[in-house]
MIBAZA-212794 format. One line per 2 residues: number of its first residue (from 1); their letters; for each residue x negated, y, z negated of C-alpha. Coordinates in nm, 2 decimals, decimal comma. Example, Ala and Ser with C-alpha at 12.3 -4.5 7.8 and 13.67 -1.06 7.14 Angstrom:
1) as) -1,23/-0,45/-0,78  -1,37/-0,11/-0,71;
This chain:
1) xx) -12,61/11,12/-9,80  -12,65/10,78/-10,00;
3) xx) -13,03/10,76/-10,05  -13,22/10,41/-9,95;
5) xx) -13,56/10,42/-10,08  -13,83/10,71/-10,15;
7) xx) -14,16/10,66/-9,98  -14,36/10,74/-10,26;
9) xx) -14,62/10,44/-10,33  -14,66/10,37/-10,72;
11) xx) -14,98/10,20/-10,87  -14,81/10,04/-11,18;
13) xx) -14,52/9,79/-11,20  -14,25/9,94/-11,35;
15) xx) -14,14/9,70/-11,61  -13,93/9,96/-11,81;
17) xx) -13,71/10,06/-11,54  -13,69/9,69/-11,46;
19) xx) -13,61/9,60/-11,81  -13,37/9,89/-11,82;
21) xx) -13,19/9,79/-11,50  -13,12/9,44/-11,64;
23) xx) -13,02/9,58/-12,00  -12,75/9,81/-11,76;
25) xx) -12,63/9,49/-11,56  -12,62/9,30/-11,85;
27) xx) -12,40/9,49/-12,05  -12,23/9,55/-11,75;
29) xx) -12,15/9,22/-11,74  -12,04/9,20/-12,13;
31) xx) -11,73/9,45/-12,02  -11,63/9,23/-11,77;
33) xx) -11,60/8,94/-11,98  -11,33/9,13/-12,21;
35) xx) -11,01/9,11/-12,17  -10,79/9,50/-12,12;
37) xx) -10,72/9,60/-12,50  -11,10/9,47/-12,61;
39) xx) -11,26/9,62/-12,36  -11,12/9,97/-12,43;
41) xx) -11,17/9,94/-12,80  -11,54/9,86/-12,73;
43) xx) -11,56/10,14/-12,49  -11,45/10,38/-12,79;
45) xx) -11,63/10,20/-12,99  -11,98/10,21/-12,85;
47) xx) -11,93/10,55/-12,61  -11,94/10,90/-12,70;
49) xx) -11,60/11,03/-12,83  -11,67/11,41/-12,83;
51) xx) -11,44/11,49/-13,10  -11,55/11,22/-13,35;
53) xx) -11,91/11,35/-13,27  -11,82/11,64/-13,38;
55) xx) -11,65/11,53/-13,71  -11,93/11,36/-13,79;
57) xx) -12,15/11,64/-13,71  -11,97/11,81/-14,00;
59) xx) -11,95/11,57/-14,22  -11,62/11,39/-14,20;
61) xx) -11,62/10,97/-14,21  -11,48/10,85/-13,89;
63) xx) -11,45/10,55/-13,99  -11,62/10,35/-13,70;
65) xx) -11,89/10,06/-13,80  -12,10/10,21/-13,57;
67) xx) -12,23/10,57/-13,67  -12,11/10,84/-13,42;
69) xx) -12,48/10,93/-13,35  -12,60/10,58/-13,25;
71) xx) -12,34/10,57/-12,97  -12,54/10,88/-12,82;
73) xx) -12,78/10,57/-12,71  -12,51/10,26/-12,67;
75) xx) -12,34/10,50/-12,45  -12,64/10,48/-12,18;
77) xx) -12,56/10,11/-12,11  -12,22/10,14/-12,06;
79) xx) -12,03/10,18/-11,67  -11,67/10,29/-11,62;
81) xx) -11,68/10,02/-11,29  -11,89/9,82/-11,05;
83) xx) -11,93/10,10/-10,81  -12,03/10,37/-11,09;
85) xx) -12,29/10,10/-11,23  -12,42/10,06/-10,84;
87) xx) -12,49/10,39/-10,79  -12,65/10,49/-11,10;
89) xx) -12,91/10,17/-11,07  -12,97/10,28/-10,71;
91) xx) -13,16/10,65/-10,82  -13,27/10,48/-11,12;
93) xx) -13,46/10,20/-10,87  -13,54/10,51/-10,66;
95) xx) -13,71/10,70/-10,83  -13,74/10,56/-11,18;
97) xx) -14,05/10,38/-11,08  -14,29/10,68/-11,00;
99) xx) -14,16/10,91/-11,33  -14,34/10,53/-11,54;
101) xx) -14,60/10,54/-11,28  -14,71/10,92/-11,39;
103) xx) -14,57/10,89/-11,80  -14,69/10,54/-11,90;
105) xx) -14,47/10,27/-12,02  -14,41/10,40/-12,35;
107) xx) -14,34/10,76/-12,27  -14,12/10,67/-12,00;
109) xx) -13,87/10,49/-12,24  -13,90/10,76/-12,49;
111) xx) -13,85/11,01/-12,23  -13,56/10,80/-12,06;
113) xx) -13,36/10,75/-12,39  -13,42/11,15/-12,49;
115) xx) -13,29/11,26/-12,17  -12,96/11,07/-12,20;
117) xx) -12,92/11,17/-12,57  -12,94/11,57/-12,45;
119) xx) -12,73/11,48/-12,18  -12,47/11,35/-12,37;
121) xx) -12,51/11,65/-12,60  -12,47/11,92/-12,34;
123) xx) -12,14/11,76/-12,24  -12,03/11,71/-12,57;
125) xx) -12,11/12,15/-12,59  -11,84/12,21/-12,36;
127) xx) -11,59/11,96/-12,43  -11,61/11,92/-12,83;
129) xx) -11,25/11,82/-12,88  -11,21/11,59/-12,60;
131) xx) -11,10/11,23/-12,69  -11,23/11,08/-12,40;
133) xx) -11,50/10,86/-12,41  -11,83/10,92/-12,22;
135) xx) -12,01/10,67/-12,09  -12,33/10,58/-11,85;
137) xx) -12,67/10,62/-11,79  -12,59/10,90/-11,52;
139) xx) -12,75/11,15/-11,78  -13,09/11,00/-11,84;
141) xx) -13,13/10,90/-11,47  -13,07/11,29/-11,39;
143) xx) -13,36/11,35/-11,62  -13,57/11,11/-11,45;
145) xx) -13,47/11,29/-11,11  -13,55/11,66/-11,31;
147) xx) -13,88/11,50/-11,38  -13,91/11,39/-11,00;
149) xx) -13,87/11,67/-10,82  -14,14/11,84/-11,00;
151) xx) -14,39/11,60/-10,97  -14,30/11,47/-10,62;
153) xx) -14,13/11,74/-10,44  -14,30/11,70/-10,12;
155) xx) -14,19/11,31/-10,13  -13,97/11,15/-9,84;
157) xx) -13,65/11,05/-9,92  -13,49/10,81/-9,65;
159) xx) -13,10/10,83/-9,72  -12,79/10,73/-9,46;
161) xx) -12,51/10,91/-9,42  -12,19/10,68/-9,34;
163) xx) -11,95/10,85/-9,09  -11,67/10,61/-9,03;
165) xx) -11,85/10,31/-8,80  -12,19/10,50/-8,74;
167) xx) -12,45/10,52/-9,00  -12,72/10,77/-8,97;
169) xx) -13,02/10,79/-9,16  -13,26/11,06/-9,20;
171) xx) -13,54/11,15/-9,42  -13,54/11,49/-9,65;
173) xx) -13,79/11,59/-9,91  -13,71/11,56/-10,23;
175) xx) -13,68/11,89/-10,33  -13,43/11,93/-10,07;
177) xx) -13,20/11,60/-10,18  -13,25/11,66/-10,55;
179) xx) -13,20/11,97/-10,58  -12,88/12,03/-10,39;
181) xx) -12,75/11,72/-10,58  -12,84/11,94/-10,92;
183) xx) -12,69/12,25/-10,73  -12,38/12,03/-10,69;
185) xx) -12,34/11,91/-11,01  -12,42/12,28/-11,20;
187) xx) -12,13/12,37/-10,94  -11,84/12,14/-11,07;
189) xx) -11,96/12,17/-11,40  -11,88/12,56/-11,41;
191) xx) -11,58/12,46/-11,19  -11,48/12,26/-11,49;
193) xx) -11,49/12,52/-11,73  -11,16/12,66/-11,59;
195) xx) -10,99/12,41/-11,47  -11,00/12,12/-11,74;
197) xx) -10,73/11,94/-11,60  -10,82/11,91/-11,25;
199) xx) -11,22/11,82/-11,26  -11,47/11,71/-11,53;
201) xx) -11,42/11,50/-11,86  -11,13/11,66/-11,97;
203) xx) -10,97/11,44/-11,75  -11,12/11,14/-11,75;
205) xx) -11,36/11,24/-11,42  -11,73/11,25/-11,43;
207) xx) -11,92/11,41/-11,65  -12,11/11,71/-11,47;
209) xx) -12,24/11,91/-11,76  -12,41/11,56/-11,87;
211) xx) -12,59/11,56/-11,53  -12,71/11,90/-11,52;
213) xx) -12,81/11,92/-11,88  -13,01/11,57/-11,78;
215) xx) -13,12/11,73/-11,46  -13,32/12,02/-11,66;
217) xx) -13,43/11,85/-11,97  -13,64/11,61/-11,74;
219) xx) -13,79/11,88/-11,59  -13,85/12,02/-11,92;
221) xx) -13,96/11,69/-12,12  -14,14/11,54/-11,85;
223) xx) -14,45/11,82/-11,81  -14,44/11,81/-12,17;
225) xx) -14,50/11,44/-12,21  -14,76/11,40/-11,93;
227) xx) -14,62/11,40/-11,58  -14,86/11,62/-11,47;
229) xx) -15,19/11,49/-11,67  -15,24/11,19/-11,44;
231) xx) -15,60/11,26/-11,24  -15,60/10,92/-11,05;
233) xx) -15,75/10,89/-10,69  -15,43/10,75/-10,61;
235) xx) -15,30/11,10/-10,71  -15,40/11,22/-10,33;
237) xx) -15,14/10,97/-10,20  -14,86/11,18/-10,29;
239) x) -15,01/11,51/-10,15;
């Protein structure tokens, strides 16, 4: 089920998840400009490379003029492909806009950014020697979704389901389309764990453990930072 739109009204313009949709394309667009061999040194260069994390972690130069930390950020801007950078500005569109609405403007980006750091970290936990770059805001837009389903769980999510020439649609609560997606994604990622070769990172696939770990730090951060201190009387719209 590809999901269309939420129907979840907000009372703010979301200028952060605007502004972070157009740094995404942007950048996006800065991969496709390079030619083969500079665009895989820039990959490496500005993505997380687990094993060089974790030199630098313990102290050893890697040598790279940018530090290994930093990239725990750059990393978030950066897309593997068209389709991967489609999908992930599709939930952030989705349901970016309602986690601003609740946080603020401010607290939204700090919450945003922190959720793809620990992200990146829990997949960089269980794959600490891998030399694969990780890359994409997949992570953080999981923590917005972690943050989502607590404060909107009752919201309708209108999705389509494409079955050769027919398209269905139907409409799910969130707590339902959320969380079998996290259900999903905690699967492969313990899948992963014993079979390296075939699934996950270690291969050059997709990054589960980063989408859990976002999943559950949203949920976490989010309460913590205000999701639930809004008292608005537009509050009873999302009963």
């Amino acid at each position: 089920m590809v999901p269309i739109r939420d129907d979840n009204p907000t009372t703010i313009t979301p200028y952060v998840t605007y502004g972070l949709i157009a740094a995404n394309v942007l950048a996006f667009l800065y991969e496709a400009s390079l030619p083969p061999q500079a665009l895989n040194g820039f990959l490496h260069l500005a993505a997380v490379v687990p094993r060089e994390l974790s030199l630098s972690f313990a102290g050893v130069s890697v040598h790279q003029p940018v530090p290994e930390w930093a990239t725990l950020i750059t990393s978030q801007f950066l897309h593997g492909g068209f389709l991967h950078l489609a999908g992930n500005m599709l939930f952030l569109w989705i349901f970016g806009n309602n986690v601003e609405d609740k946080l603020g403007h401010a607290k939204y980006l700090l919450f945003y950014l922190s959720c793809g750091i620990l992200a990146s970290l829990t997949q960089w936990y269980f794959a600490q020697n891998s030399n694969i770059p990780s890359l994409g805001a997949s992570g953080a837009i999981a923590g917005v979704m972690g943050a989502y389903i607590l404060r909107f769980p009752q919201a309708e999510i209108l999705g389509v389901v494409p079955l050769g020439f027919f398209f269905p649609t139907f409409r799910v609560p969130a707590y339902f389309f959320l969380g079998f997606w996290f259900l999903q994604q905690a699967f492969y990622g313990i899948a992963s764990l014993e079979t390296p070769t075939n699934i996950g990172m270690e291969s050059g696939g997709i990054a589960y453990w980063a989408h859990a770990g976002g999943f559950i730090f949203g949920a976490i951060l989010g309460p913590i930072l205000g999701l639930f201190s809004d008292k608005s009387q537009k509050e009873s719209w999302y009963q």
